[in-house]
C-alpha positions as CSV (number, residue, x, y, z in Angstrom):
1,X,-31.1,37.1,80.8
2,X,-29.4,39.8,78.5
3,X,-26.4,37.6,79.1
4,X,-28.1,34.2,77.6
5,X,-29.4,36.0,74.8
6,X,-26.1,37.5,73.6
7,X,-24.4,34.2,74.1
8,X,-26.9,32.7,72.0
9,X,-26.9,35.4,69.3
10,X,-22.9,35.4,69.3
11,X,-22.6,31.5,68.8
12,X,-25.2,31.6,66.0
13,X,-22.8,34.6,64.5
14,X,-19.7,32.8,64.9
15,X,-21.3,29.1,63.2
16,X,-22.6,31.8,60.2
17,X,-19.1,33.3,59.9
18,X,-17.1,29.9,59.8
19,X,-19.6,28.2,57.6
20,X,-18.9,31.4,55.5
21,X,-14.6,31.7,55.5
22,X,-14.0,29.3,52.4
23,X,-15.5,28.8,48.9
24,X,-16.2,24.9,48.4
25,X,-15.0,25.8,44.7
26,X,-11.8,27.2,45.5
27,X,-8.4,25.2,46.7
28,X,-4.7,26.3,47.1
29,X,-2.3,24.1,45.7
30,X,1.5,23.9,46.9
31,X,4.5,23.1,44.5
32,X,7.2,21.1,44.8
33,X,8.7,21.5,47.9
34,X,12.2,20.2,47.2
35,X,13.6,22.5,44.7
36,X,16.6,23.4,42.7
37,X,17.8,26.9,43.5
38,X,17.4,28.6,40.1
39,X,14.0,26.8,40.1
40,X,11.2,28.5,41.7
41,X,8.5,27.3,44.3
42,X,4.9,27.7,43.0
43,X,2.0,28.7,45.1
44,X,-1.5,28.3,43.1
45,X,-5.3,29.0,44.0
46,X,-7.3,26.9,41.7
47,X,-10.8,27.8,41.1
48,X,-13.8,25.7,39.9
49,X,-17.0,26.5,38.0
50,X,-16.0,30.6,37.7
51,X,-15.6,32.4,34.4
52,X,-15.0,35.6,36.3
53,X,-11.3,36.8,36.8
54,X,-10.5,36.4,40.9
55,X,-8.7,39.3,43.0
56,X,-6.0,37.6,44.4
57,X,-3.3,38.7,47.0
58,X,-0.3,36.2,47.4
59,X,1.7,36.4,51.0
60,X,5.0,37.5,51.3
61,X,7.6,34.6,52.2
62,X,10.5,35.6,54.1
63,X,13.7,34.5,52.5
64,X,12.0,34.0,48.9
65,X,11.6,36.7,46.6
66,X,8.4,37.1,44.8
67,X,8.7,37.5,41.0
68,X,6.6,36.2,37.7
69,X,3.2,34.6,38.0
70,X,0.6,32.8,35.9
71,X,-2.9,32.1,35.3
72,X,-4.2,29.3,32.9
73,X,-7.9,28.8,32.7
74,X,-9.5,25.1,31.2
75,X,-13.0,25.0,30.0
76,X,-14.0,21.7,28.8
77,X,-17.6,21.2,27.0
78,X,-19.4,18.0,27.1
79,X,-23.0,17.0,26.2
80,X,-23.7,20.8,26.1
81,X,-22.5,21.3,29.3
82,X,-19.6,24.3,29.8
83,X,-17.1,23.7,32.8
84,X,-14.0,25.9,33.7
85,X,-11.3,25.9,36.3
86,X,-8.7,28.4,36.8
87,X,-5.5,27.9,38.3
88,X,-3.4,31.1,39.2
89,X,0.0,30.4,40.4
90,X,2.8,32.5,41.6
91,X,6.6,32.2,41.6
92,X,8.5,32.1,44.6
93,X,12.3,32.3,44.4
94,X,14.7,31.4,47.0
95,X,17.7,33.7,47.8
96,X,20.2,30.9,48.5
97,X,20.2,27.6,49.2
98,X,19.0,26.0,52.3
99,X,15.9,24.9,54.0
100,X,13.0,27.6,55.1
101,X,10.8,26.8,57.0
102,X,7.4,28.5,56.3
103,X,5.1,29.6,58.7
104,X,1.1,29.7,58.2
105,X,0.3,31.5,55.1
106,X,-2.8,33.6,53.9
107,X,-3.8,33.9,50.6
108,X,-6.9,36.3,49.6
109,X,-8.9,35.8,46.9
110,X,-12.0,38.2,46.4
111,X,-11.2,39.7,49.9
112,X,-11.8,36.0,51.3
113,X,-8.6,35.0,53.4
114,X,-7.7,31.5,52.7
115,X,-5.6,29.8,55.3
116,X,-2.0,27.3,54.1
117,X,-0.9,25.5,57.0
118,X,2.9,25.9,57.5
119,X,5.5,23.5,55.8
120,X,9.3,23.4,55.0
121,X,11.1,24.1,52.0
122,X,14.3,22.5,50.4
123,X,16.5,24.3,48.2
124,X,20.0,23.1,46.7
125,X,22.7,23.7,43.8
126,X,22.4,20.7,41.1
127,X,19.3,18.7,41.8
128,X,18.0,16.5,39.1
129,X,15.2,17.2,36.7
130,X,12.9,14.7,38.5
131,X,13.1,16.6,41.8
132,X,12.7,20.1,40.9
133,X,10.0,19.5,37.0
134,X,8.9,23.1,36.9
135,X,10.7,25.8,34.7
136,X,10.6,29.0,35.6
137,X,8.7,31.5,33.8
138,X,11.0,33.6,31.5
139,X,11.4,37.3,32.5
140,X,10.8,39.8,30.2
141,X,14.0,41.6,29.5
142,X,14.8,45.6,29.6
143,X,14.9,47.0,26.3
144,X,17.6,49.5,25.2
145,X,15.2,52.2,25.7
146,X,14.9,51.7,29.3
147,X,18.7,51.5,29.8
148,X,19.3,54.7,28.2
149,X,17.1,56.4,30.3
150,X,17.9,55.0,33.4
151,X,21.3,55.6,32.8
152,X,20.4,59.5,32.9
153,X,18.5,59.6,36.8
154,X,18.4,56.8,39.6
155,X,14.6,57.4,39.5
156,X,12.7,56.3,36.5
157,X,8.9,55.8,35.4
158,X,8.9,53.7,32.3
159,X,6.6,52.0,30.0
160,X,8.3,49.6,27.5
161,X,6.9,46.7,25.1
162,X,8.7,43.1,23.9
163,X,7.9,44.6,20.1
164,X,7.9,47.5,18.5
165,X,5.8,46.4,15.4
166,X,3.3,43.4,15.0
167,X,1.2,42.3,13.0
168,X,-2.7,42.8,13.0
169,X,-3.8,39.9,15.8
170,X,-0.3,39.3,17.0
171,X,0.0,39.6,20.8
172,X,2.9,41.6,22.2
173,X,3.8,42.6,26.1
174,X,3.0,45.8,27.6
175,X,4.4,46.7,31.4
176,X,4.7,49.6,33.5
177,X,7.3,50.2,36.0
178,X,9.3,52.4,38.6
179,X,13.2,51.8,38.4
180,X,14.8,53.2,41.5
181,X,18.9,53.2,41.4
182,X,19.8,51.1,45.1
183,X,22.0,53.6,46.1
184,X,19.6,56.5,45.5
185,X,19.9,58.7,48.6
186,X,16.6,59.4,48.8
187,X,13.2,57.5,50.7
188,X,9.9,56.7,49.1
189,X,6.2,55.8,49.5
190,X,4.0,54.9,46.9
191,X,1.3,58.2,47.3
192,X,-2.6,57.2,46.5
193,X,-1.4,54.5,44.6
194,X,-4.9,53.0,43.4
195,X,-6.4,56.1,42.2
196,X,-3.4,57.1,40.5
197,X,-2.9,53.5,38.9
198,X,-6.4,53.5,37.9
199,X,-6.3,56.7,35.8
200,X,-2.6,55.4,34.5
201,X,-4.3,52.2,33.0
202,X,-7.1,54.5,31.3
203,X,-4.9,55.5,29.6
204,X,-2.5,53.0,28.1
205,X,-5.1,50.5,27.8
206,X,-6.0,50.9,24.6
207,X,-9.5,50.5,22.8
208,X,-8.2,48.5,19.5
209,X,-6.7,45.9,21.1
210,X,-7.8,42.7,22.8
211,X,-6.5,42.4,26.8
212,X,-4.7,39.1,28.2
213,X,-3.5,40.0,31.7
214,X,-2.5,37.6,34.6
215,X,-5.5,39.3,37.1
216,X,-3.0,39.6,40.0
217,X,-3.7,43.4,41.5
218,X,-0.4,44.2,43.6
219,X,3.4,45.4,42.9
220,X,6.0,43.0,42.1
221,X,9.5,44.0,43.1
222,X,12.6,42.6,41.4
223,X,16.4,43.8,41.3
224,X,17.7,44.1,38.1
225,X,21.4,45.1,36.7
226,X,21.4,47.6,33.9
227,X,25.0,49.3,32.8
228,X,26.9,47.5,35.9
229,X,23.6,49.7,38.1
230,X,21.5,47.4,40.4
231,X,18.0,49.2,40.1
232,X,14.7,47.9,42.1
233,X,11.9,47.6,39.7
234,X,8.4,48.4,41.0
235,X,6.5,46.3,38.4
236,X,3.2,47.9,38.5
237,X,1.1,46.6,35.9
238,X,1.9,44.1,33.0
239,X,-0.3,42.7,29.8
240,X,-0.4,40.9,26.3
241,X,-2.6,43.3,23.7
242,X,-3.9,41.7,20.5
243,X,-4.1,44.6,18.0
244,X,-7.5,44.2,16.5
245,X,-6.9,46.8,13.7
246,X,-4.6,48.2,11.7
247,X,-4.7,50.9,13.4
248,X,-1.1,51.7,15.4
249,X,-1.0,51.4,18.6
250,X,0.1,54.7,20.6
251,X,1.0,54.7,24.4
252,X,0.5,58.4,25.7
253,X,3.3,59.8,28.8
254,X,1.9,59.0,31.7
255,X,3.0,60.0,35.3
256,X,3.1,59.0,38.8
257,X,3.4,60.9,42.1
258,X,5.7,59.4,44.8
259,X,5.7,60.7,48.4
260,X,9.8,61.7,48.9
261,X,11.6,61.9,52.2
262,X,14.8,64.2,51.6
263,X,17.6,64.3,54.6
264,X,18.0,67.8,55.6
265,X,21.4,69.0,57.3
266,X,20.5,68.8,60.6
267,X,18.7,64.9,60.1
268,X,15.5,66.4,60.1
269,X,13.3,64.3,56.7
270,X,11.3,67.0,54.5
271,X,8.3,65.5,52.8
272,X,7.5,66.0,49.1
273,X,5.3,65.0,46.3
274,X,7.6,64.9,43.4
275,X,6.1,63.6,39.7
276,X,8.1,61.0,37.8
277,X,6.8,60.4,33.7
278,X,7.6,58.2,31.5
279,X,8.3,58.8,27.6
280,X,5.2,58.1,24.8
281,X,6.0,55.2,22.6
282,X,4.2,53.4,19.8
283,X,3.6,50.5,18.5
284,X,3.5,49.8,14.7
285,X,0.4,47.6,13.6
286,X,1.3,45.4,9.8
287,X,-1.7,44.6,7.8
288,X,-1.7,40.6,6.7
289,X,-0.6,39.9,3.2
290,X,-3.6,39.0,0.6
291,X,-5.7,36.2,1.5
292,X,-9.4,35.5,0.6
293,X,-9.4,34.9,4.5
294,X,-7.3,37.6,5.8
295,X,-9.4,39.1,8.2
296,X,-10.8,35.7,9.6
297,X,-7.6,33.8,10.5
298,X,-6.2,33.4,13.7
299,X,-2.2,34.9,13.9
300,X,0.1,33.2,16.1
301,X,2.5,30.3,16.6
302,X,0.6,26.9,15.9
303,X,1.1,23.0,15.6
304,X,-1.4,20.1,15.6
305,X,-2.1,17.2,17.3
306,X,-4.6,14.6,16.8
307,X,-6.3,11.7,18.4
308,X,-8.9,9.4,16.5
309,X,-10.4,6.5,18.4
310,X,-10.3,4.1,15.6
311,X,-9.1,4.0,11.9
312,X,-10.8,1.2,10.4
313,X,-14.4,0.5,11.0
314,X,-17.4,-0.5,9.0
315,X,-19.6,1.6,7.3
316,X,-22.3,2.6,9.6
317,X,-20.3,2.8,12.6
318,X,-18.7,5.7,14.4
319,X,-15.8,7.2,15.6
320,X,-14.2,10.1,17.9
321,X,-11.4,12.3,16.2
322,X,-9.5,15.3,17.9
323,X,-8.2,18.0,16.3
324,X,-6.0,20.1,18.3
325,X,-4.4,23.3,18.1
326,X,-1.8,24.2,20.3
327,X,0.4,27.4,20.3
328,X,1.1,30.9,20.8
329,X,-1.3,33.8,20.4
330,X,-5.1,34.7,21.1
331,X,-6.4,31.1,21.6
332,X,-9.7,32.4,22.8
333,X,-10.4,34.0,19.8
334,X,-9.3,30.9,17.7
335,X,-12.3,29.5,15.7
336,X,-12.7,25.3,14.4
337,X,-11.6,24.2,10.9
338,X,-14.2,24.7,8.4
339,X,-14.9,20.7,8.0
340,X,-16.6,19.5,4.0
341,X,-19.5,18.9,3.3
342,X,-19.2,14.9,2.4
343,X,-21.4,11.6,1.4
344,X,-18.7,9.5,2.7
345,X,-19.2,10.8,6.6
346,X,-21.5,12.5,8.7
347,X,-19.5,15.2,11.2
348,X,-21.4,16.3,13.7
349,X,-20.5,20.1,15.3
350,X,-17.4,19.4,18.0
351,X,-16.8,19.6,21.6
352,X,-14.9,22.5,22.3
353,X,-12.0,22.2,25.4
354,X,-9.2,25.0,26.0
355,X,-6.6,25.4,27.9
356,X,-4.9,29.0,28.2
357,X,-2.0,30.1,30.2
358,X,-1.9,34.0,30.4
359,X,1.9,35.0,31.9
360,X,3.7,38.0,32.1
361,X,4.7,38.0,28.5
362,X,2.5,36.0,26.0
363,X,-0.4,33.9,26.4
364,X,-0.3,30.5,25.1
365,X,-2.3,26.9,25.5
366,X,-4.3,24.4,23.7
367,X,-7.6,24.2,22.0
368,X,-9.7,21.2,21.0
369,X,-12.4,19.9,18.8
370,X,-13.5,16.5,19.3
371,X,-15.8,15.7,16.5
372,X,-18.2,12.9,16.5
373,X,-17.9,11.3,13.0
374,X,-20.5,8.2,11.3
375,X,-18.8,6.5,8.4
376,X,-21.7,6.2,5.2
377,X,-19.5,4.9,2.4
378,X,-16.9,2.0,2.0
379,X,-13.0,2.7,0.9
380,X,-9.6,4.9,2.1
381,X,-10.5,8.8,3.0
382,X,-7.6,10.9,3.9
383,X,-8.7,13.4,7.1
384,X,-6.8,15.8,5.3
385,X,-9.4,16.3,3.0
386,X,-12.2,17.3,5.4
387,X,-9.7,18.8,8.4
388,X,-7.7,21.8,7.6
389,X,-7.2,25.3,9.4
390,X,-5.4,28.5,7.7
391,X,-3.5,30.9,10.1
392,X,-0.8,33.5,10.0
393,X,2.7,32.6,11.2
394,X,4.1,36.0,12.3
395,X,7.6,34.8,13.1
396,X,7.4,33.5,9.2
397,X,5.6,36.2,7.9
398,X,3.1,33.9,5.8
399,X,0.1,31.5,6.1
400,X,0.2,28.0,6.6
401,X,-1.9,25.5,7.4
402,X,-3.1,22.3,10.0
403,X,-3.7,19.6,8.1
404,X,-4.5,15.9,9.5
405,X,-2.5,13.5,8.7
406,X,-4.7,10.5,9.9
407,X,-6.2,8.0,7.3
408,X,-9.7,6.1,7.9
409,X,-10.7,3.0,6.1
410,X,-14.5,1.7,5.5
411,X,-15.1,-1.6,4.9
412,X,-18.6,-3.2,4.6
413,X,-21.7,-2.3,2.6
414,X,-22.1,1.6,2.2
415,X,-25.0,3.1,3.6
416,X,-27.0,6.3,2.7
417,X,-26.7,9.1,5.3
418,X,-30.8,9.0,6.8
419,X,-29.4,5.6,8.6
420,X,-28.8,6.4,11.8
421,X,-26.0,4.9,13.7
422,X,-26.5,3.2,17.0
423,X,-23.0,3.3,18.2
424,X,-22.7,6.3,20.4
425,X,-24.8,8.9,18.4
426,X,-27.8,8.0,20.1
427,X,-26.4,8.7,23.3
428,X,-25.5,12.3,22.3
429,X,-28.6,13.4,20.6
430,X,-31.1,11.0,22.1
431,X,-32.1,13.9,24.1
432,X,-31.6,16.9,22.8
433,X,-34.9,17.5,21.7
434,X,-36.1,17.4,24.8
435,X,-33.8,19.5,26.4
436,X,-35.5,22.5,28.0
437,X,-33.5,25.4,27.4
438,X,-36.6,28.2,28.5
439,X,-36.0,27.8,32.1
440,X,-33.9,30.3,33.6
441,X,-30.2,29.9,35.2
442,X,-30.8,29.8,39.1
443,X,-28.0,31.2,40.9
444,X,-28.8,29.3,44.6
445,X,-24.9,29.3,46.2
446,X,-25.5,33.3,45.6
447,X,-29.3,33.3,46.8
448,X,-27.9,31.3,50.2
449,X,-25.2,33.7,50.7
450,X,-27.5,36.8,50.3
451,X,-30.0,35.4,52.8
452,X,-26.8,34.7,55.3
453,X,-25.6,37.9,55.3
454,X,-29.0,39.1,56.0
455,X,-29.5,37.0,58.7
456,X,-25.9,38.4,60.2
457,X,-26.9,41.7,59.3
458,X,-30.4,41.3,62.0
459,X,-28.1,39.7,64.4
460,X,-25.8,42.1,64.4
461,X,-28.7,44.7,64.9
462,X,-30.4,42.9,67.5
463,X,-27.4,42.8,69.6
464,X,-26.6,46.3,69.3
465,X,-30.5,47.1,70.7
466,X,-30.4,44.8,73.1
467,X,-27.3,46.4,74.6
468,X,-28.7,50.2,74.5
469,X,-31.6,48.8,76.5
């Protein structure tokens, strides 16, 4: 009887645990599989309808090396209605050319284990463009600073930045890392690695500046050549900071102890704890020239696109225009063009999509407002009279602006703003008013996986007394 019972309880347990191993919402993606051998292969876990920033732990892959990776989040808006996915991909690069063939893989994400079935790799000298599309993310480089002080021990702890002064609202890289010479005569362990890193990061993350990091928690090992020396980095932790002040932005020493095994005379290995820091640097924060706007615009590297869905029409009638911004710096924080008031259109507020790709050493992407527009008065308007955006160019050192360059004729009998139009505005704001928005958010995927785990967590108990009985 005790038998039946547990063999009931265990299949119940095993349908609950299986029904439980993958999120609907989240997918792994493989790259091209036929590759050029300076070209990497990209493995990507691509998650829907989540704002929050994933733990994820990429497999090893024997006979690639493991280098840069990327995470690009899209959030698209549409009657109201917010929806993101996140894609986080990492590099994979092949050692020489050849084919690998890849066993099953496990990616984890949010301590959920994810299962890639196996598959084969290509990789060859001098394939075309069409075979092998995806570039490989650009490395960050050593600075001088790092050489010189590698140059005076095989073991180094260094923190180093892409720029030593920005302006206020520029975005520069910030990375942490061990350099250990390759014929160092000495053998290391990392020691209490996560408590250490997490007091590190305290540190050096600093409290005027805005945050863009990849997400992914685990230590990236390259080999790197510096003064004819080939040096393993252990890349620890790596960002893009968006001063928000002028304040300067200061990097305090920090240091890490390693766990050292030193070969004694008679081959015996003597354990240590031996400190390695790294030197304080700054960064110098520029305030923006004079503007009336200064401390509104966005800084960065910009151009526009645009898409309108008609440019003649009558008066009365609509149109869709999108104004897009595309670029390099904080897109999040990037705000729409202040549109003018005008009796020749009605604007309407936009849709807002993004598109941001976070890397290892800037963050850039897209961002766009699609504005529903009614047209109220015959003749030729210019767009660049209603659509324009200010910014900073950093690499020029002055403001510019987005300005459209699209031109929209009216023709027919003009028409006073209080007539509404029936071409497509109705079936934005038709119901608007009677959108209920005092009903709260109802989180039920998270209510069904609480009552689950309960229900495992009685099984589990049940099991255990029926076995002490």
């Amino acid at each position: 009887m005790k038998l039946y019972v547990f063999l009931n309880i265990f299949l119940c347990f095993s349908i609950i645990t299986l029904g439980q191993e993958q999120d609907p919402g989240i997918t792994i993606e493989l790259g091209n599989k036929s590759l050029d051998i300076n070209r990497p292969f990209i493995l990507s876990v691509i998650i829907r309808d989540s704002e929050e920033r994933p733990l994820i732990v990429f497999p090893d892959i024997a006979g690639l090396e493991k280098r840069s990776a990327s995470a690009t989040s899209a959030m698209t808006t549409e009657g109201g209605k917010a929806t993101m996915v996140q894609t986080i991909s990492q590099q994979y690069f092949a050692r020489s050319e050849g084919t690998i063939e890849v066993p099953p893989l496990v990616v984890v994400v949010n301590g959920e284990k994810l299962k890639v079935e196996k598959f084969t790799l290509q990789f060859a000298d001098n394939l075309s463009d069409e075979a092998s599309p995806t570039a490989p993310e650009p490395e960050v480089a050593v600075s001088n600073m790092v050489a010189e002080e590698l140059a005076s021990g095989s073991i180094f702890l260094s923190v180093q930045t892409n720029k030593t002064r920005v302006f206020v609202r520029e975005g520069f890289a910030v990375r942490l890392s061990l350099y250990v010479l390759e014929s160092a005569p000495v053998e290391m362990e990392f020691y209490q690695l996560d408590a250490q890193l997490q007091a590190i990061l305290k540190k050096l993350r600093p409290a005027s500046c805005w945050e863009e990091s990849v997400g992914i928690d685990e230590i990236l090992q390259n080999t790197v050549t510096i003064n004819g020396k080939k040096f393993t980095e252990y890349r620890m932790y790596q960002a893009v900071f968006f001063p928000l002040t002028q304040q300067d932005v200061a990097f305090p020493a920090v240091a890490l102890d390693m766990l050292v095994y030193e070969l004694q005379e008679k081959g015996e290995r003597k354990k240590t704890i031996q400190k390695f820091a790294s030197r304080p640097i700054k960064v110098q924060v520029q305030p923006l020239p004079a503007h009336p706007h200064k401390d509104q615009v966005a800084v960065g590297t910009y151009t526009l696109e645009e898409q309108v869905t008609r440019q003649q029409l009558a008066s009365g009638e609509s149109l869709r225009y999108i104004f897009k911004i595309k670029g390099t710096g904080n897109l999040a924080a990037v705000t729409a063009p202040d549109v003018l008031n005008s009796a020749s259109f009605d604007f309407y507020p936009p849709e807002v999509s993004q598109v941001i790709r976070r890397s290892y050493e800037r963050v850039t992407g897209e961002k766009s407002f699609n504005y529903f527009i009614v047209a109220r008065q015959n003749g030729t308007f210019p767009l660049g009279r209603y659509f324009q955006w200010v910014y900073f160019d950093p690499q020029k050192a002055r403001y510019d602006t987005l300005r459209s360059s699209r031109v929209i004729k009216v023709v027919g009998e003009s028409r006073p703003s209080d007539v509404v139009s029936t071409e497509g505005e109705l079936l934005m704001y038709e119901n608007l008013a009677r959108l209920d928005t005092t009903n709260p958010y109802i989180n039920y995927q998270g209510i069904t996986r609480s009552l689950i785990n309960a229900v495992v967590i009685v099984l589990l108990i049940g099991t255990i007394w029926m076995f002490r009985k």
